[in-house]
N, C-alpha and C positions, 0 to 999 in steps of 0.2 A: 498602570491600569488599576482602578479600584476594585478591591473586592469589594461583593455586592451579597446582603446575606443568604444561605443558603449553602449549597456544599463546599464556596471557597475555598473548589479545585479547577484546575486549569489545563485543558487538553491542548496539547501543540497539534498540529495537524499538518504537514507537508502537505502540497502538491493538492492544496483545497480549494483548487480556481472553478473545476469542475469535476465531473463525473463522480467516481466511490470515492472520492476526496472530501469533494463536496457534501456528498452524503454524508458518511463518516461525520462532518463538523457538526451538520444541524441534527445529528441520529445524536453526539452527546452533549450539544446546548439543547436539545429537547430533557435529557435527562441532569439539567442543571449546571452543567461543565462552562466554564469562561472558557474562553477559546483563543488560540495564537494561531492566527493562520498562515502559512509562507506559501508562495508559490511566485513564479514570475511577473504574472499580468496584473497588474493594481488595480486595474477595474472591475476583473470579474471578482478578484477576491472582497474586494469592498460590497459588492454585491450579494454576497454571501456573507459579508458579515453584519451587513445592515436586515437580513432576511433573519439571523440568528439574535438581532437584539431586537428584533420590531415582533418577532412571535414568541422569542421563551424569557426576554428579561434578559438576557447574561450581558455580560461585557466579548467583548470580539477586539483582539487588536489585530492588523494588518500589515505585515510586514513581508514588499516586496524581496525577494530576492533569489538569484536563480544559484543555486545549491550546486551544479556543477562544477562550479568555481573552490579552486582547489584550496581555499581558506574559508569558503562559506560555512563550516560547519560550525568553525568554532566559533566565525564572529558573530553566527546566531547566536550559540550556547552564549558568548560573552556579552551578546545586547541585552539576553534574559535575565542573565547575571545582575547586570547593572540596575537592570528596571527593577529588581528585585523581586521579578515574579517565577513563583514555584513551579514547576511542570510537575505535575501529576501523571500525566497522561502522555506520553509521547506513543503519534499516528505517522509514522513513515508509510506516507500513499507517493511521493514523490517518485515519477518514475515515465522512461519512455521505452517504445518501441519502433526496432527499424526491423524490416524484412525484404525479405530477395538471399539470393545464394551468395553464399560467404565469401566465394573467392574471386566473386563482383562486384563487394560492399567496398566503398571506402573507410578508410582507416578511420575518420574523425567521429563517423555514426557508432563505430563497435566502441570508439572508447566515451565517448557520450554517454551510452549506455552503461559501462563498466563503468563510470565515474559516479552517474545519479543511483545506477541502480543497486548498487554494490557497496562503491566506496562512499560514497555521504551516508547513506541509511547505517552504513556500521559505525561511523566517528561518532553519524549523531547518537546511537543509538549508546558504545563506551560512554559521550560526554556525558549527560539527563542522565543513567545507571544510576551513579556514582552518588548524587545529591539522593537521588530516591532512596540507594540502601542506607544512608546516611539520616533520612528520614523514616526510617521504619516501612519501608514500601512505594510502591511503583506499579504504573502498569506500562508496558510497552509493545504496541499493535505494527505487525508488519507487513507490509501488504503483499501476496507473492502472487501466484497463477498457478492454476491448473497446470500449464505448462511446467511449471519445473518439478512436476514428478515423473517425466518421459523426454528425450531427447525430440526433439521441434524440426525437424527438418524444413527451412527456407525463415525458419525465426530461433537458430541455431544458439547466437548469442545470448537473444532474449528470454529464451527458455531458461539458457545456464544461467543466467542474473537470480533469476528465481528459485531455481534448483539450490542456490546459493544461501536466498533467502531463506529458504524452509530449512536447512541444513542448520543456518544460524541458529535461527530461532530455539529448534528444538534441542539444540546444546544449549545455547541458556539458559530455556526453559528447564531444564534440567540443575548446571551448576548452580542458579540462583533460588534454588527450591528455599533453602532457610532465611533468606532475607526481605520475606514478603514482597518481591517484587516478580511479577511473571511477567512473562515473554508470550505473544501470540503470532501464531501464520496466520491472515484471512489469503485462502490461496483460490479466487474466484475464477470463475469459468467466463465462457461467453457473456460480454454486457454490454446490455447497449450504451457506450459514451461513447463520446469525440473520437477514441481513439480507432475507433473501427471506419471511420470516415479519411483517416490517416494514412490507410491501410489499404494496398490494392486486392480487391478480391473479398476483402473482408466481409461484407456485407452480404455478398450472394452466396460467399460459404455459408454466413451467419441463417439464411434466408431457406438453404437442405438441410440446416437441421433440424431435429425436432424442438419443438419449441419449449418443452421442460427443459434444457440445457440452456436456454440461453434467459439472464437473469437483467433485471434494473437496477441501474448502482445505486439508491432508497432499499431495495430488499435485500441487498449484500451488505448494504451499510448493517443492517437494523441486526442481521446473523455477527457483523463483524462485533458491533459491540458488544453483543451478548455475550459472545467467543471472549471476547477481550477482558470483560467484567466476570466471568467467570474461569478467568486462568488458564483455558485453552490452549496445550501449544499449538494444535494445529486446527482449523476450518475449514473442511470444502461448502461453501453457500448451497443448499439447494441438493436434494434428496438425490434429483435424478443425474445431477452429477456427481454424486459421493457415489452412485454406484456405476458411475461409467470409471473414475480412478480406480475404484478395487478390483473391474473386473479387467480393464487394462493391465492392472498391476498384478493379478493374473497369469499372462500371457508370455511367450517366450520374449525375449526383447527384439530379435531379431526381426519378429514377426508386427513389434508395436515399431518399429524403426519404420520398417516398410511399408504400413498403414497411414503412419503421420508424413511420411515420406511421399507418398502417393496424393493425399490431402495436402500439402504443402503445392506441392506442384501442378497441382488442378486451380487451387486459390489462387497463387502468386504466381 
């Protein structure tokens, strides 16, 4: 892929087919970034990457591939390698959810999740490191949830994927303080993408809440990269949810257990 003049840096972007993915790509080729997209579907992602060279000028490459596969991480890192293009930017959005009670779930949805949402985001996130300290700097954006600052009852695993994420993060974001490269949580709330259509219940929960809580993946993007460009370990998008985590975080646990608990099982 040519660089092209201008900041001749390059944001990878997991999981950019749609939603804050999506966002996410065109929030940093609006601000000059070439772009490496992955995600499974080659259509929509070509789709987005033709939106991102037909509006800001960058270069966009496309590269299907579904990340759950338990060599995909490296043989990305090793296709970038080859192409000899730099990652600047790595955007782990790559990520799903399954919901319903856990000890109804089939085995291959919990480890689907533990495989995208956990183990690829961490290999890739070791692989890209490595080159960036070696280059004097980095930035690395991780996408979490709301969810994983409270235990999720009826989205149990999902929450903990997340809990996991933020956890990362801000140890990173910690050990790697002297190597210019930082680490960010964007840890978003309710939003409207695909994924809520995925989801049984999702939308008529989404539909009693107050509608400050629930966000566009374009307004979470444009929080994530600021969050990301300014070294952020952690982001919760959106005012009125930064004060519904603290005051959650707050409360007895027992008492948020049986709150999300009770919401779970009115949703789902």
């Amino acid at each position: 892929m040519a660089r092209r003049e201008g900041t001749g840096k390059t944001a990878l972007v997991t999981g950019a087919s749609a939603g804050i993915g999506r966002g996410l790509a065109l929030e940093f080729a609006s601000h000059g970034f070439d772009l490496v997209l992955v995600a499974r579907s080659a259509g929509k992602l070509e789709h987005a990457a033709q939106e991102a060279r037909e509006r800001f000028g960058v270069e966009a490459l496309v590269l299907p591939l579904d990340l759950q596969g338990r060599d995909a991480p490296q043989s990305l890192f090793d296709d970038l390698s080859a192409r000899q293009i730099p990652i600047e930017v790595l955007v782990n959005n790559a990520g799903i959810l399954s919901q319903g009670a856990f000890r109804e779930m089939a085995v291959e949805p919990i480890l689907d999740m533990l495989h995208l949402n956990t183990r690829a985001l961490t290999i890739l996130t070791r692989l890209f490191l490595e080159p960036m300290i070696q280059g004097g700097g980095g930035r690395v954006l991780n996408v979490a949830s709301v969810g994983g600052f409270f235990p999720s009852p009826s989205m149990a695993v999902y929450a903990a994927t997340k809990a996991y994420v933020i956890s990362l993060s801000e140890a990173l974001a910690e050990e790697l303080q002297d190597t210019g490269v930082t680490v960010t949580a964007l840890c978003a709330g309710f939003t409207t993408t695909e994924m809520l259509d995925e989801i049984n219940g999702a939308r008529s929960l989404a539909a009693q809440m107050p509608q400050g809580l629930i966000m566009d993946p374009d307004a979470v993007a444009r929080e994530g990269y600021q969050a990301c460009m300014e070294g952020e370990p952690v982001r919760v998008p959106g005012v009125p949810n930064q004060i519904a985590v603290r005051v959650l975080g707050w409360q007895p646990r027992g008492m948020v257990r049986a709150l999300l608990g009770a919401l779970g099982r009115r949703a789902f």
